[in-house]
C-alpha positions, -999 to +999 in steps of 0.1 A: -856+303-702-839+305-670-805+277-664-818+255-633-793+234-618-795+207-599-769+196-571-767+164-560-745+163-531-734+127-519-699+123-498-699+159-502-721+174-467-705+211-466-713+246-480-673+255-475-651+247-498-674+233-522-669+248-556-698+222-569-720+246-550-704+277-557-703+272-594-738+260-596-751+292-583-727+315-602-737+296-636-776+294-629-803+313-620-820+288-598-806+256-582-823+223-569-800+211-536-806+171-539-798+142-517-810+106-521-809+084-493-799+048-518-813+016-501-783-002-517-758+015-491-780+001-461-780-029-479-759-062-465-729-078-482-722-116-496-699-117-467-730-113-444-723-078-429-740-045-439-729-020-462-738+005-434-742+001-396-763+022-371-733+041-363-724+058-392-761+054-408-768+077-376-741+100-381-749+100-421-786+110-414-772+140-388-754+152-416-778+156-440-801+170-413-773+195-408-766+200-445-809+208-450-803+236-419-771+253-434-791+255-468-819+270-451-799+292-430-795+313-467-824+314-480-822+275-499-833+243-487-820+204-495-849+177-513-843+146-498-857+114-513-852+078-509-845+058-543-822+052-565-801+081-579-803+072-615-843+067-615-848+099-594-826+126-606-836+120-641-876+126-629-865+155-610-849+168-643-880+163-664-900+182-637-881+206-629-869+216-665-835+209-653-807+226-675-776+205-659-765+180-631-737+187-608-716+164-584-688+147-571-672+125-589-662+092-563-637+063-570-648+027-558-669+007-582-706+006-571-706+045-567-692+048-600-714+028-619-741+044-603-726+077-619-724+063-652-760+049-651-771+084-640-747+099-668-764+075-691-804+086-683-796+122-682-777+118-717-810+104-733-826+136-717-801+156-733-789+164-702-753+167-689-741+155-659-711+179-646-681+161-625-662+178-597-634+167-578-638+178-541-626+150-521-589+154-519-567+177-501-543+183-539-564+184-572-560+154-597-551+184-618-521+196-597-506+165-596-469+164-611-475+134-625-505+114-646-525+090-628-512+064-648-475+075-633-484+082-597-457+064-577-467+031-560-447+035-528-461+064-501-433+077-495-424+088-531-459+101-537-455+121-508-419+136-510-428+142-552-467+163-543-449+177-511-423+193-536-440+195-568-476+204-562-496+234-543-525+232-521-556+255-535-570+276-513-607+269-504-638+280-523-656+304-496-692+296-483-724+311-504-742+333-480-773+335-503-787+307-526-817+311-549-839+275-550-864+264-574-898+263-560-909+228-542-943+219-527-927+187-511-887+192-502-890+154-482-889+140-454-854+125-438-856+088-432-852+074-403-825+044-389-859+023-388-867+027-421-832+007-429-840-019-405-812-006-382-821+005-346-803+035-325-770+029-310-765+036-270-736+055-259-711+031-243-699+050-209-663+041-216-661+064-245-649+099-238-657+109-274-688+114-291-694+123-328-720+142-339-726+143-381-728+175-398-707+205-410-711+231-377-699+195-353-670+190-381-657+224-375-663+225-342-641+196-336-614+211-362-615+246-332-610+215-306-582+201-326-563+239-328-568+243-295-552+216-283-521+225-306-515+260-290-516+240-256-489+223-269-492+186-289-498+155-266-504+118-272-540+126-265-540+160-288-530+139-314-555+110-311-582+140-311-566+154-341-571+114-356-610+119-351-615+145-380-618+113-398-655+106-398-660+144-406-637+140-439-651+108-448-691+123-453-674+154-471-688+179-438-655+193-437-629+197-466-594+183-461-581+221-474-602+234-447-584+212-421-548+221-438-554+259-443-566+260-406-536+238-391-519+255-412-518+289-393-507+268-361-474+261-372-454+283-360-461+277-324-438+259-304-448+223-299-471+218-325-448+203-355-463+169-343-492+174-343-494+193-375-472+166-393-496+137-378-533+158-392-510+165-426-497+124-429-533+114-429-545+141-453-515+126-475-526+089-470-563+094-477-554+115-511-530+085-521-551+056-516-579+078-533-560+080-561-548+045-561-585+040-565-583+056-592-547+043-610-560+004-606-595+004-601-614-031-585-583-046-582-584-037-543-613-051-543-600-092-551-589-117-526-555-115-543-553-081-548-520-072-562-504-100-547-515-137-522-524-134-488-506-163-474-526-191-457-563-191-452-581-217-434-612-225-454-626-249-434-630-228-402-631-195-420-665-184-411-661-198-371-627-174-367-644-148-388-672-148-363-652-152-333-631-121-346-657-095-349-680-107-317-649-103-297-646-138-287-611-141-299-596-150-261-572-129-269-574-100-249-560-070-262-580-078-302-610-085-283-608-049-263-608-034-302-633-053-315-652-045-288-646-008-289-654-011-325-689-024-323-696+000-293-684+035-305-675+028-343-643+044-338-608+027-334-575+042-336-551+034-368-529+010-343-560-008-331-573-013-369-538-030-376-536-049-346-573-063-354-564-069-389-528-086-383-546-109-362-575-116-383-549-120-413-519-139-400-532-157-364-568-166-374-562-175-413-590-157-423-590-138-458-587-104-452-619-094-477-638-102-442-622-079-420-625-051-446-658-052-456-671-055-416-646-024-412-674-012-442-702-015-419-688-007-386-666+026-391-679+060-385-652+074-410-652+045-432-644+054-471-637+033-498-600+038-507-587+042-474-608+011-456-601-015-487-565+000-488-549+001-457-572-039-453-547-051-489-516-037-472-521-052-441-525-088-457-497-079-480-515-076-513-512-041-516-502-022-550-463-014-530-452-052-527-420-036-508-441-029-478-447-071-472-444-082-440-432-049-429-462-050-398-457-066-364-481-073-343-464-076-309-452-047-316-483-032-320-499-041-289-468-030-272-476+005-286-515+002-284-516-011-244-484-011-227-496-012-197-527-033-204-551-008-192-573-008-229-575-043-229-591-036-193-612-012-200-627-023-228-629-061-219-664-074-233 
């Protein structure tokens, strides 16, 4: 009997650097390419927001779209249903004669236990469900340390993996797949079918993002070229919008590094290659901070108190903040150029979340799970993360109070010309 794999890619959009897909077809003769479109992350929140927006639901569906094509472009295709992942993938199994599951392991709760639901199907079909760990730019493996022992503070995560650990080089693309035979390979859903309708380009934004692996490394050819035309403020806020491309897994955070990488030694570029490398760094550490203390990120408390919240007009200020009704000009331009483009810069994120936090009294669980449903590059660890250290109940308790928000705006719009701009 001939091994069939199937491949269920989730956060995990690419064909480079994707050793998932390269040791599925090396170990099989035949693989089925899966992706599952889960009502529950379209779903809405007990805070009242949605677990995804029509931002990123549009840039999600572009990706798959794009993900589908690339298959196809080697001889493959991708079967796309809509469902739940642990009632679908075991039926595929059963009709396919399925031999394994591959994927990618993730680290927040709900995608988790929808893992070890799946695990727990297959394992009654005598079927094992494979986990790969593709999501970080060093390997959990590498580490010179346990996960148990990983450093609390950045800063001695990043000067111990920067010393102690090696960057793998990337798995190259298949150029030839071999799929099972499908009468029906799916049809993609649509924003509709979620209840969410298409979002309008705002005319203020000079960026658009386009979802899928070609637009990722498209943008990554933008990004190098602006480094040998020598790093600027702007070169570096274009190298901050690889973000959303990282986040659905269309390009690989080796990829970035390896390409960066030959970039170095041209004169003017050590800041903008030490700005792309920083937030490699921070989305591997708050990944695996994920995976050190689990749902604790997740609690009001977190791994500390907030400070003062005011219960009583807690869901007024809440709304306030993320309409952009604040009256406070420079946190209403970000919210506003939140909700129109789904993109903010790291200073603008603080700034809204300071705000939020210290002036409006509003727990910070809010902020973080709109960020959920409003960011094109939201992910898990980094959005809940960076949200607990900005209301000072992160896992490093020596980085309370260590944020300033006049200073911030000083840096986000010294001249007041974004709160101008994007005035609602």
């Amino acid at each position: 009997m001939s091994k069939k794999i199937l491949v269920w890619f989730r956060n995990d959009l690419r064909l480079h650097d994707n050793e998932m897909l390269v040791e599925a077809i090396a170990k099989s003769d035949i693989i089925l390419p899966v992706y599952i479109l889960d009502p529950r992350l379209f779903g809405e929140t007990k805070y009242h927001t949605l677990k995804t927006g029509n931002i990123r639901g549009q840039f999600i569906l572009e990706s798959v779209a794009a993900l589908r094509n690339s298959l196809k472009q080697i001889g493959g295709n991708l079967l796309i249903a809509k469902g739940h992942p642990e009632e679908i993938i075991p039926q595929l199994v059963q009709e396919y004669e399925i031999t394994e599951v591959y994927h990618h392991r993730e680290v927040a709760s709900e995608e988790t236990h929808i893992s070890a639901m799946l695990e727990n199907a297959l394992w009654k079909l005598r079927v094992n469900l494979k986990h790969f760990i593709g999501h970080t730019l060093y390997n959990k493996e590498d580490l010179p340390f346990p996960i148990k022992d990983i450093p609390d503070a950045f800063n001695q995560f990043k000067k111990k993996i920067e010393r102690d650990s090696i960057i793998k080089p990337c798995f190259l693309a298949p150029d030839r797949v071999n799929v099972a035979e499908v009468i029906d390979w799916g049809t993609l859903s649509t924003l509709e079918d979620f209840g969410l309708v298409a979002h309008l380009k705002d005319q203020r934004c000079d960026f658009e993002f386009a979802g899928g692996e070609s637009c990722g490394i498209a943008h990554l050819h933008k990004v190098i070229l602006a480094m040998q035309q020598a790093a600027t403020a702007k070169n570096l806020i274009l190298a901050s919008k690889l973000s959303a491309w990282l986040a659905m897994g269309c390009l690989s955070p080796r990829k970035v590094y390896w390409e960066i990488k030959k970039m170095e030694t041209t004169p003017n570029t050590k800041a903008m290659f030490n700005h792309i490398l920083l937030g490699l760094l921070w989305r591997d550490y708050f990944r695996f901070m994920f995976k050190k203390y689990g749902n604790t990120f997740f609690t009001p408390d977190g791994f500390g108190s907030q400070g003062p919240v005011d219960v009583e007009n807690e869901k007024e200020n809440f709304n306030k903040w993320k309409n952009a009704q604040t009256g406070f000009a420079v946190v209403d331009a970000v919210m506003t150029e939140l909700n129109q483009t789904g993109y903010i810069s790291n200073i603008a994120r603080q700034t809204a979340a300071l705000y939020l936090i210290n002036n409006l009294e509003v727990s910070w669980i809010y902020g973080a799970a709109y960020f959920e449903e409003k960011l094109i590059d939201y992910n898990p660890a980094s959005n809940w993360g960076n949200w607990a250290n900005m209301a000072g109940v992160g896992n490093d308790q020596k980085t309370k109070n260590v944020f300033d928000l006049d200073k911030n705006i000083k840096n986000l719009d010294p001249k007041g010309n974004y709160a101008l701009t994007w005035a609602s």
